[in-house]
Structures are given as structure tokens and as C-alpha cells.
C-alpha positions, -999 to +999 in steps of 0.1 A: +530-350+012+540-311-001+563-312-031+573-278-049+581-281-083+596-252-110+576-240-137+578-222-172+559-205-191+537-191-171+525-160-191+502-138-160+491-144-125+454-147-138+463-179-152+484-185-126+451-183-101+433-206-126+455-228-123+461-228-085+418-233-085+417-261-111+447-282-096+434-278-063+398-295-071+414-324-087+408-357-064+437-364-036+451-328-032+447-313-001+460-274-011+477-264-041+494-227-047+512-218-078+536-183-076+539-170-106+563-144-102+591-172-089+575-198-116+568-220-091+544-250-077+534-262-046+510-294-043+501-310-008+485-339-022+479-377-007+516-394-013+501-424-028+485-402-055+507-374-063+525-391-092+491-391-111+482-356-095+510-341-111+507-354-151+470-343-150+484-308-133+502-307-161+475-314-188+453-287-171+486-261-170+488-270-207+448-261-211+449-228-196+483-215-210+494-233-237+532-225-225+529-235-196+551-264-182+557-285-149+596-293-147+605-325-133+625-315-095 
């Protein structure tokens, strides 16, 4: 399942790439690509697993940039 969700706070693309690479390892998702000049997610994650995918995308978005949020679609 591919879900695209809107972000803030998103301070540079190299955090943006850190992101993208951290998110992407996490168990379940199958690609994961975050746009940082549109301030936006993408997550092609297992269905069955994407509700948990996406809090601890958000606890690793918060890790790297402490401004950084997911926003609910």
C-alpha cells in the first residue's frame, strides 16, 4: 500500500535523504521517498503495518530534525 502524507519542518534535503534512508530500513516498508522541496512523504509499506510504520517515521523524523513533522492526510 503507497500512502503520501504532508510534512513540516523539514529544514534541508540532507536531512531529508536521512530520512528517506532511515524510514526505508524500518521492518514492512517496501520504498520510502521523502521530497523536501514539496514537504512531502511517500511510504509503500505492507497495509497491515503501515499504521505502526508511520508513528515510528515520525519518531525518527523528530530524531534527525527536531522540526520535523508527519501531518495526518
Amino acid at each position: 500500500m503507497r500512502k503520501t502524507y504532508k510534512m513540516c519542518g523539514v529544514d534541508c534535503a540532507n536531512c531529508a535523504a536521512k530520512m528517506e534512508n532511515e524510514i526505508s530500513r524500518l521492518d514492512g516498508v517496501n520504498s520510502c521517498s521523502v521530497n523536501f522541496i514539496l514537504q512531502k512523504m511517500t511510504i509503500d509499506a505492507d497495509a497491515e503495518k503501515l499504521e505502526g510504520i508511520v508513528e515510528k517515521a515520525g519518531a525518527i523524523c523528530k530524531k534527525i530534525d527536531r522540526h520535523a513533522e508527519i501531518l495526518a492526510k
